[in-house]
N, CA and C atoms as an extended XYZ file, in Angstrom:
195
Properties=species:S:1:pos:R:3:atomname:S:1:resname:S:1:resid:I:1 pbc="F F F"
N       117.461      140.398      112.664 N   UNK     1
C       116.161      140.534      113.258 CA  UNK     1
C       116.236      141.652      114.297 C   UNK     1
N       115.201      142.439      114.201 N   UNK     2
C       115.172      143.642      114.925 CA  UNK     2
C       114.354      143.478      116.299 C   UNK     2
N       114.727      143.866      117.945 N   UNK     3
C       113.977      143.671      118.881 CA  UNK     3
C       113.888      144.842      119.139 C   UNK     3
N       111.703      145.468      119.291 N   UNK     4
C       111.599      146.611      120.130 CA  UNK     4
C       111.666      146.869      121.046 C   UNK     4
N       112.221      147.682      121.353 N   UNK     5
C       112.315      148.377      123.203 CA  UNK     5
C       111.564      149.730      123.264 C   UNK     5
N       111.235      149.469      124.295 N   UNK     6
C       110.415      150.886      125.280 CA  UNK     6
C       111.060      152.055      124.917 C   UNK     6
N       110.578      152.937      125.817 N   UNK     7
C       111.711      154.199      126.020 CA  UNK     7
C       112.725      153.952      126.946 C   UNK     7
N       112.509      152.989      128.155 N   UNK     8
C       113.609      152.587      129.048 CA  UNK     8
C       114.442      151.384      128.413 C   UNK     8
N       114.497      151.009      127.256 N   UNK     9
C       115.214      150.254      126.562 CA  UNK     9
C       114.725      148.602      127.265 C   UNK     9
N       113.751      148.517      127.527 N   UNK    10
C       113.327      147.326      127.871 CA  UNK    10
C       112.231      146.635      126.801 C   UNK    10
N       112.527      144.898      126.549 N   UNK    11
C       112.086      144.512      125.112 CA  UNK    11
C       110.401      145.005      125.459 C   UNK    11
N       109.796      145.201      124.274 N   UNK    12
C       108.461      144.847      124.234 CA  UNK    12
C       108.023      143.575      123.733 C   UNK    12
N       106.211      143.640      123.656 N   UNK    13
C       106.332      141.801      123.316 CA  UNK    13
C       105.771      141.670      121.700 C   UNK    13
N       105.742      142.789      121.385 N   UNK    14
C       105.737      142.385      120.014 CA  UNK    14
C       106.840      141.512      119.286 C   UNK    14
N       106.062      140.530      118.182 N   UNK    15
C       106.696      139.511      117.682 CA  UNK    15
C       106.604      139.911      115.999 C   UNK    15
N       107.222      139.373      115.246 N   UNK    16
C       107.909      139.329      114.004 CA  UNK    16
C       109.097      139.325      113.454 C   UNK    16
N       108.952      139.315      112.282 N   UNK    17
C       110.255      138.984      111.433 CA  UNK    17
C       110.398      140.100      110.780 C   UNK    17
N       111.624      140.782      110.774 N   UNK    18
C       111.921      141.891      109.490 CA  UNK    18
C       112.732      141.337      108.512 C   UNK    18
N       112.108      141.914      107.541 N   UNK    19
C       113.077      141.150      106.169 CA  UNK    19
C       113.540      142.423      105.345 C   UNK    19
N       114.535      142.799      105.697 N   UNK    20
C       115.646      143.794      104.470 CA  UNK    20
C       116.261      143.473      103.249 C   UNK    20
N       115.810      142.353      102.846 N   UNK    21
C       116.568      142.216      101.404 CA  UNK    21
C       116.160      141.026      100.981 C   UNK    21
N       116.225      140.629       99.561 N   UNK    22
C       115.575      139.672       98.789 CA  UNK    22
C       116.402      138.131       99.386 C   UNK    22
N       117.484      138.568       99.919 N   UNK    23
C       118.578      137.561      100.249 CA  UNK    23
C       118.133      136.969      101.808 C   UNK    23
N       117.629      137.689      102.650 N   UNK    24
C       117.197      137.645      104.026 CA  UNK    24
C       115.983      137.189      103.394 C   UNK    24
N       114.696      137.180      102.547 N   UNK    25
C       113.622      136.684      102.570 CA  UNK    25
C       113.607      135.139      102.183 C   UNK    25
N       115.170      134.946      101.266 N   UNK    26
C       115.072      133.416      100.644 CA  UNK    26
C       115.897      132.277      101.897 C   UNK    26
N       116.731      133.568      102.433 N   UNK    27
C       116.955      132.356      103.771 CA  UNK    27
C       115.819      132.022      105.043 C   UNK    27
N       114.342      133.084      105.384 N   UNK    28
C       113.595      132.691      105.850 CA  UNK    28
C       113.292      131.765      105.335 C   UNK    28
N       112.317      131.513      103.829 N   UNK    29
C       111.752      130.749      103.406 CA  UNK    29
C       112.543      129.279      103.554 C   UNK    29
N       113.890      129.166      103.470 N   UNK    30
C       114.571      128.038      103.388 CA  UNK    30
C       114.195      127.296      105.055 C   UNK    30
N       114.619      128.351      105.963 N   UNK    31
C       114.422      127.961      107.494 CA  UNK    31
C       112.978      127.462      107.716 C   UNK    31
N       111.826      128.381      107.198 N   UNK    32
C       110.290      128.001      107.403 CA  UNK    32
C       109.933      126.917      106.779 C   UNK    32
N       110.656      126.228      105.941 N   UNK    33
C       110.178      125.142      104.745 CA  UNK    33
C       110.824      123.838      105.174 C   UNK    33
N       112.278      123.683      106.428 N   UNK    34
C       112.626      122.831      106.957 CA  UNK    34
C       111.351      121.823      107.222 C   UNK    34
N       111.526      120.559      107.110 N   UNK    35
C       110.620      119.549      107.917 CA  UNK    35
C       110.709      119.508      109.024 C   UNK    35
N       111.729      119.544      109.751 N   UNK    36
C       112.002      119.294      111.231 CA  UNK    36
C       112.081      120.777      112.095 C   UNK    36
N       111.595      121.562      111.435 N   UNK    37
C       111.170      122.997      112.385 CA  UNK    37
C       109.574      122.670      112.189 C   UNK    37
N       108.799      122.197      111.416 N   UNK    38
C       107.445      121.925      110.982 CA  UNK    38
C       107.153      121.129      112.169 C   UNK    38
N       107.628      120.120      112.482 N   UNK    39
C       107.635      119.133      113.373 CA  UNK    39
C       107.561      119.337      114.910 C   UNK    39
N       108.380      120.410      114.911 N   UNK    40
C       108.489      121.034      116.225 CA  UNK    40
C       108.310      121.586      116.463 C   UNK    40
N       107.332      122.714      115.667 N   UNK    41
C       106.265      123.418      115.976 CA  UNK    41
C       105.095      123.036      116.378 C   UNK    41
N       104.655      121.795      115.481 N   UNK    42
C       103.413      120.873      116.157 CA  UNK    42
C       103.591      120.224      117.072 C   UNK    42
N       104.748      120.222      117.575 N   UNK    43
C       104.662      119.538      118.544 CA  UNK    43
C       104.915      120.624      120.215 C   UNK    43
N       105.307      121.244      119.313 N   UNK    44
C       105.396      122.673      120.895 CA  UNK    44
C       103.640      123.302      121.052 C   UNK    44
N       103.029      122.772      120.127 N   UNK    45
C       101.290      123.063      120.344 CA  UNK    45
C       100.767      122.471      121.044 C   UNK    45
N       101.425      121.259      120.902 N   UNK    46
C       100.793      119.592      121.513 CA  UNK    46
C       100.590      120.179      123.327 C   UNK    46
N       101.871      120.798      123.768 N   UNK    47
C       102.585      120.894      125.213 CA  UNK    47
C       102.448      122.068      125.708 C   UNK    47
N       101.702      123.247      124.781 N   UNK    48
C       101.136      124.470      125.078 CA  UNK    48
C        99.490      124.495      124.769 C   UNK    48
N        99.075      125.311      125.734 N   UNK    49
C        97.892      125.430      125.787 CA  UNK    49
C        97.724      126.543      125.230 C   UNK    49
N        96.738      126.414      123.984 N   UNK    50
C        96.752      128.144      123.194 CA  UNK    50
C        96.183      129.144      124.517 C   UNK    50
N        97.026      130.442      123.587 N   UNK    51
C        96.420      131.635      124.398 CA  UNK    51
C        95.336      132.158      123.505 C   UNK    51
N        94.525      132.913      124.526 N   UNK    52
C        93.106      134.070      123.616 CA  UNK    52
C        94.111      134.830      123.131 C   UNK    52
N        93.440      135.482      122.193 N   UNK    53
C        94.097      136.287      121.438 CA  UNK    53
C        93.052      137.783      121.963 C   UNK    53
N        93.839      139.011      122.025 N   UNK    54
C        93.142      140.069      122.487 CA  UNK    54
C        92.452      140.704      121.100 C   UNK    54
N        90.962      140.645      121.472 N   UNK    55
C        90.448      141.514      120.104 CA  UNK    55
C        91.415      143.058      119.600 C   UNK    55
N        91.271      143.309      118.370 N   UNK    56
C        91.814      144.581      117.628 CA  UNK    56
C        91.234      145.334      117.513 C   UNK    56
N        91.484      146.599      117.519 N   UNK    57
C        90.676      147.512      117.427 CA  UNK    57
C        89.937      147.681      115.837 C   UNK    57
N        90.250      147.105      114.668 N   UNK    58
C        90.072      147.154      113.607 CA  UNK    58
C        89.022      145.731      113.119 C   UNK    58
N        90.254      144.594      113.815 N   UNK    59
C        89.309      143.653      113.643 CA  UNK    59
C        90.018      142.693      112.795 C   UNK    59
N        91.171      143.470      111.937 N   UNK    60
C        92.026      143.004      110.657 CA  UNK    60
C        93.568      143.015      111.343 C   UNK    60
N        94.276      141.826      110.630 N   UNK    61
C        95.652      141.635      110.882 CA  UNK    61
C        96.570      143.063      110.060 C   UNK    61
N        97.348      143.169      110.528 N   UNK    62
C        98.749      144.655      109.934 CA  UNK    62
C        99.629      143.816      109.245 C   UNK    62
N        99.801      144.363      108.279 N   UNK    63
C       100.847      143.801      107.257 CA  UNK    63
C       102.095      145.315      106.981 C   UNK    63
N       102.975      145.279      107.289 N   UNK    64
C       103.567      146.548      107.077 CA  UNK    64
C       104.749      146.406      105.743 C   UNK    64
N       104.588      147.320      105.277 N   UNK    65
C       105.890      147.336      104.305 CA  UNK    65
C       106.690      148.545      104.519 C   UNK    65
């Protein structure tokens, strides 16, 4: 997994997953398909209060390949 940094090498807050190979996409899917990461995701919602989300300039989500 790749983290962006600035020009001063400090993280930014962009979030995602990079996937380089057919082998890295079937071990996400294995990790995302766990029951007990499912579980604890709903339940880390329960104990967080959503954030707004900042409008886009487009309006549409980025999908990059």
């Amino acid at each position: 997994m790749l983290l962006r940094v600035d020009s001063a090498g400090s993280a930014t807050k962009k979030r995602g997953i990079v996937v380089r190979s057919a082998s890295e996409l079937d071990e996400f899917n294995r990790i995302l398909a766990n029951q007990k990461l499912v579980e604890l995701a709903r339940k880390v919602d329960l104990v967080n209060p959503k954030q707004k989300e900042a409008p886009t300039a487009t309006g549409s989500n980025v999908f990059e390949i």
